[in-house]
C-alpha positions in Angstrom: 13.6 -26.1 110.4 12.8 -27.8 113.0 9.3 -30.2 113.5 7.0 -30.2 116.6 8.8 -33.4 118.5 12.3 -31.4 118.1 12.9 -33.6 114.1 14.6 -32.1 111.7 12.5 -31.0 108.8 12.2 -29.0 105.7 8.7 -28.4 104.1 7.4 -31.8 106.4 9.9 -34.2 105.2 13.6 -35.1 107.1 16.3 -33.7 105.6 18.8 -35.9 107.7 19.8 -39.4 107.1 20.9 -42.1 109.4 24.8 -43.0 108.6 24.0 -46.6 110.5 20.9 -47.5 109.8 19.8 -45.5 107.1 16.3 -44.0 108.8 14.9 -40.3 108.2 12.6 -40.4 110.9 13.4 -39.2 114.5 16.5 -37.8 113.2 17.0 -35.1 116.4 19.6 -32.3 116.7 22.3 -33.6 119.9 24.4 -30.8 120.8 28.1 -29.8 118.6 31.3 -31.8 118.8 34.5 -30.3 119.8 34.9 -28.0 116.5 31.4 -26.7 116.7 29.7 -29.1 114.2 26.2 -30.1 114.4 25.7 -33.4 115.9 22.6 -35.6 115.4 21.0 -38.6 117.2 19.0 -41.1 115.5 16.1 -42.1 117.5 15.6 -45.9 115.7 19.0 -47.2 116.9 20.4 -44.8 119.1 23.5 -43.4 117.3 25.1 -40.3 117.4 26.5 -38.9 114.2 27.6 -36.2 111.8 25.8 -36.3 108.3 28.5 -36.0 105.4 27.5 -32.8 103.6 30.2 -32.8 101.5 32.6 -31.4 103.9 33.2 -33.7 106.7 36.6 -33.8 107.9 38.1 -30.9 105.6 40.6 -29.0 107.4 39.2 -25.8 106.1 35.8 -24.1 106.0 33.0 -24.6 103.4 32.9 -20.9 102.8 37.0 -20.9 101.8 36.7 -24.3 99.9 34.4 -22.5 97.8 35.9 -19.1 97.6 38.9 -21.2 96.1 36.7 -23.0 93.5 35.1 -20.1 92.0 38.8 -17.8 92.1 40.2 -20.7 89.9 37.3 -20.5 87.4 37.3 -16.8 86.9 41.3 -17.3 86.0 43.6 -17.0 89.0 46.5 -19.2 89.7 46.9 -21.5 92.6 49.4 -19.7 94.0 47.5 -16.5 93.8 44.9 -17.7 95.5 46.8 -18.7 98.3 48.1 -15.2 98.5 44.6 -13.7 98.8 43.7 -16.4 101.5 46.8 -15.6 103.5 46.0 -11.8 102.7 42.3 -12.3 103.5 41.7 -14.6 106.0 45.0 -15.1 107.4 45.0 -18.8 105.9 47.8 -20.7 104.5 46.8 -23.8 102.9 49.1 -24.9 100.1 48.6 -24.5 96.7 48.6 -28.5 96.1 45.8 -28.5 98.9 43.9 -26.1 96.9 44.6 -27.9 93.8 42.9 -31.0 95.5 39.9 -28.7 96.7 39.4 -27.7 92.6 39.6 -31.3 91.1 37.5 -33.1 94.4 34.5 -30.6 93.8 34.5 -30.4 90.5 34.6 -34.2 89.8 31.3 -33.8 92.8 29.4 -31.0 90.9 29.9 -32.7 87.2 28.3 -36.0 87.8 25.4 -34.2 90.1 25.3 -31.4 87.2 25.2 -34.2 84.6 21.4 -35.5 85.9 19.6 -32.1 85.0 16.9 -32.6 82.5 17.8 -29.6 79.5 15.2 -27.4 77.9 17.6 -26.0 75.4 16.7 -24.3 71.5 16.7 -26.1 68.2 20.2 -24.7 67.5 23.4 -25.8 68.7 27.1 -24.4 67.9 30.1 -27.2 68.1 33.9 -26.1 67.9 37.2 -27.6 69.1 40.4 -25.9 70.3 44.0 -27.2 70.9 45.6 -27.3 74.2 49.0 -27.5 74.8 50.5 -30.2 77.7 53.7 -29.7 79.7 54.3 -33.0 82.0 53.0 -35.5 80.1 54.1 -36.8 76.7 51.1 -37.3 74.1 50.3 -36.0 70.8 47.9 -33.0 70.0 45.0 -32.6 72.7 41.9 -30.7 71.7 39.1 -29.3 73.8 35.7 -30.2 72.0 32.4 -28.5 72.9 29.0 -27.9 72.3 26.3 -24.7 73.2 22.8 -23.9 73.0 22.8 -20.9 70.6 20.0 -19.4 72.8 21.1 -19.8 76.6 24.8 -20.4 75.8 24.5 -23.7 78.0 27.5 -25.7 77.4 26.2 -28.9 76.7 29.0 -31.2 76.3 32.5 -30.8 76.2 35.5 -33.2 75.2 39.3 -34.0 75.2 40.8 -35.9 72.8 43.9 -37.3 71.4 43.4 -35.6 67.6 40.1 -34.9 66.0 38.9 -37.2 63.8 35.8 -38.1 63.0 35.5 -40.4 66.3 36.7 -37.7 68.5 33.6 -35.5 67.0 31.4 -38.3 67.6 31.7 -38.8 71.1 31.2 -34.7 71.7 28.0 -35.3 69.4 27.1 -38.4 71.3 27.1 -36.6 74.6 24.7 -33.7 73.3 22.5 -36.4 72.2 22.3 -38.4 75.5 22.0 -35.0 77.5 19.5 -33.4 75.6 17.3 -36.3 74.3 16.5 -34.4 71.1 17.2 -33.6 67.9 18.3 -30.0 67.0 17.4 -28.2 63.5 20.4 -26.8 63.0 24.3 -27.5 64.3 27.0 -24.4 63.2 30.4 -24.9 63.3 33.6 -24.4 61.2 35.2 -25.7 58.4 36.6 -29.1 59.8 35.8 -32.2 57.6 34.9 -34.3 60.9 32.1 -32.7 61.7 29.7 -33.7 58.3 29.9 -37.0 58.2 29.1 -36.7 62.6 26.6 -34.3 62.1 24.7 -37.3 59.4 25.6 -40.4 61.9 24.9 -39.3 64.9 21.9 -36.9 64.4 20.0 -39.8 61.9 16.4 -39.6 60.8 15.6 -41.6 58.5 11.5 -40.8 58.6 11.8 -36.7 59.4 14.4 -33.7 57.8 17.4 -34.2 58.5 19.7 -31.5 60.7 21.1 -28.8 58.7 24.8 -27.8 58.8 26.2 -24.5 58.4 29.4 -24.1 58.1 30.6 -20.7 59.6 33.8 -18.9 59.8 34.7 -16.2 62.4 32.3 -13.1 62.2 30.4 -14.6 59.3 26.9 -15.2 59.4 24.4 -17.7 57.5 20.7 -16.6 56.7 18.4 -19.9 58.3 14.8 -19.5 58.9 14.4 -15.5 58.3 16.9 -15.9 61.4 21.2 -14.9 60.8 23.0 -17.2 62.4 26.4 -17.3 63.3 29.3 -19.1 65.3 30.8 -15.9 67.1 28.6 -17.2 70.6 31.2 -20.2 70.3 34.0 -18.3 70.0 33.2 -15.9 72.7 33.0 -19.2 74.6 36.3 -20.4 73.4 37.6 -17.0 74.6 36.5 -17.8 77.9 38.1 -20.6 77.8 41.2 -19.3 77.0 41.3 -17.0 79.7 41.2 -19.4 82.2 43.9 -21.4 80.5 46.2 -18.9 79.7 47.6 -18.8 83.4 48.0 -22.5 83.8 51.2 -22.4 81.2 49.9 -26.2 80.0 48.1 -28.9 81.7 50.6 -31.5 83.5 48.6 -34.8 82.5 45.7 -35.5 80.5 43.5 -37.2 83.3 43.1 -33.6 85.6 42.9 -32.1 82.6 39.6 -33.7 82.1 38.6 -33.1 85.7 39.3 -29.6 85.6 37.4 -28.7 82.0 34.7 -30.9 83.7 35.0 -28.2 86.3 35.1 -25.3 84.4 31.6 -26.6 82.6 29.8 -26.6 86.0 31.3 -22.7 86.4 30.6 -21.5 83.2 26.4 -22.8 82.9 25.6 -22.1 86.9 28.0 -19.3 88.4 29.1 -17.3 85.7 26.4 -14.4 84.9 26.6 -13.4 81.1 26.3 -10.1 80.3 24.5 -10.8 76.9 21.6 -13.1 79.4 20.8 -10.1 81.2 23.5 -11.3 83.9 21.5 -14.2 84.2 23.3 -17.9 84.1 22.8 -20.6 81.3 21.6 -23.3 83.3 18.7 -20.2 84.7 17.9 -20.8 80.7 18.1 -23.9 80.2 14.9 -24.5 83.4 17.0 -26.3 85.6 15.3 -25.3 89.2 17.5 -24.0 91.7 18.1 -20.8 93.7 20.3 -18.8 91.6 19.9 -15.7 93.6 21.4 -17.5 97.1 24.5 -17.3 98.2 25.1 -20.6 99.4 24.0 -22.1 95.9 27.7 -23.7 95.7 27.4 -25.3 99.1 23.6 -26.4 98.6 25.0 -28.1 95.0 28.0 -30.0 96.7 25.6 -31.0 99.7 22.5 -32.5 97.3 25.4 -34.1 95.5 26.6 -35.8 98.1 23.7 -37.0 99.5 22.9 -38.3 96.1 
């Protein structure tokens, strides 16, 4: 909104920053440029400019950025996506421009996701799954993660060369950093990494130590008067899959990473779950933010880049 003297403001603070000299006071609205973008004018040293909200000088709209983003999450191809554009909007960006859009933003919305303080349960699920790679040649990959058994929030999530017991340790290491806690319990399957992880990395010396319970598929483990069991995981895995299935293989391990990273952010903050009431994870977990607007995607990628 705007302030008496014609500042920008939001709740009595500026919203705008300075790109020369870095002031948020007297930051004024001065007229559009030639493609209709707000202009500003900063009062301290006279400059006219356009703040970066996390689309400045993208070809294409915000809205159609974003529209791309969440199509690729919920498992479309690029190429599909271009067709509904085209069909749509009467757009044609490529599909490698697309591709650029998905790995750009998601790398944005990770490391701003990444800074949310957690309130999760005292229970946590951990499994791994093997992804196959088409362009690049290395050995077995495998997708590690981590969920809150209550709110589903994926808390961590991994690829690796193998799975060893180092490759479990970083997933575990992760949780630990992220959460800042201690859970009671970790489920997962049978793999051998995961005990000797489980005792490292979750070490108390002074206070009972984490319990393990090891869980197949559709079995489930008595703990507290509660019964416990890893099928949240593999509903997650299943997700997982879904969006994978249409890629036929990742090309090269690095946008690999980059685009799991993406499909994290998707899966805790846009992706209702049926079994939450359609609610998100990250709603659960007591992160703060207007789940109910439509421009959450846009507010995320703006605060993020102002960050």
């Amino acid at each position: 909104m705007l302030g008496g003297s014609g500042e920008i403001k939001k709740d009595g603070v500026d919203t705008v920053k300075c790109k020369r000299c870095g002031s948020i006071r007297g930051i004024i609205k001065y007229g559009f440029n030639k493609t209709g973008i707000q202009c500003y004018l900063c009062k301290a040293c006279r400059s006219k400019f356009i703040p970066d909200n996390g689309f400045l000088r993208m070809q294409y709209r915000a809205r159609i950025i974003e529209i791309s983003w969440r199509m690729y999450y919920e498992g479309l191809s690029l190429r599909k996506i271009k067709r509904h554009l085209k069909l749509s909007y009467g757009l044609n960006p490529s599909h490698t421009t697309i591709y650029r859009w998905i790995l750009k933003y998601s790398r944005l919305l990770k490391s701003f996701t990444d800074e949310f303080k957690l309130n999760l349960s005292n229970i946590y699920c951990a499994d791994e799954m093997r992804l196959d790679f088409g362009g690049e040649n290395v050995g077995e990959i495998w997708f590690w993660d981590m969920i809150d058994l209550e709110t589903r929030f994926l808390i961590a999530s991994k690829l690796s060369e193998g799975r060893k017991i180092e490759n479990a340790v970083e997933i575990f290491e992760e949780c630990k950093a992220k959460t800042r806690k201690f859970p009671q319990a970790v489920i997962t399957d049978g793999l051998s990494s995961y005990p000797p992880t489980i005792s490292n990395v979750f070490n108390r010396p002074y206070s009972k130590p984490v319990a393990h319970l090891k869980v197949g598929p559709s079995k489930h483990m008595a703990l507290g008067g509660m019964s416990l069991s890893n099928n949240r995981m593999e509903r997650v895995q299943g997700t997982i899959r879904e969006r994978y299935k249409v890629m036929r293989g990742f090309g090269a391990l690095s946008p690999a990473r980059t685009l799991m990273d993406g499909f994290t952010v998707y899966y805790n903050f846009f992706r209702p779950h049926q079994a939450l009431k359609n609610r998100v994870p990250a709603k659960l977990a007591g992160i703060k933010l207007d789940y109910s607007s439509k421009g959450l995607w846009r507010e995320m990628v703006e605060m993020a880049t102002m960050n």
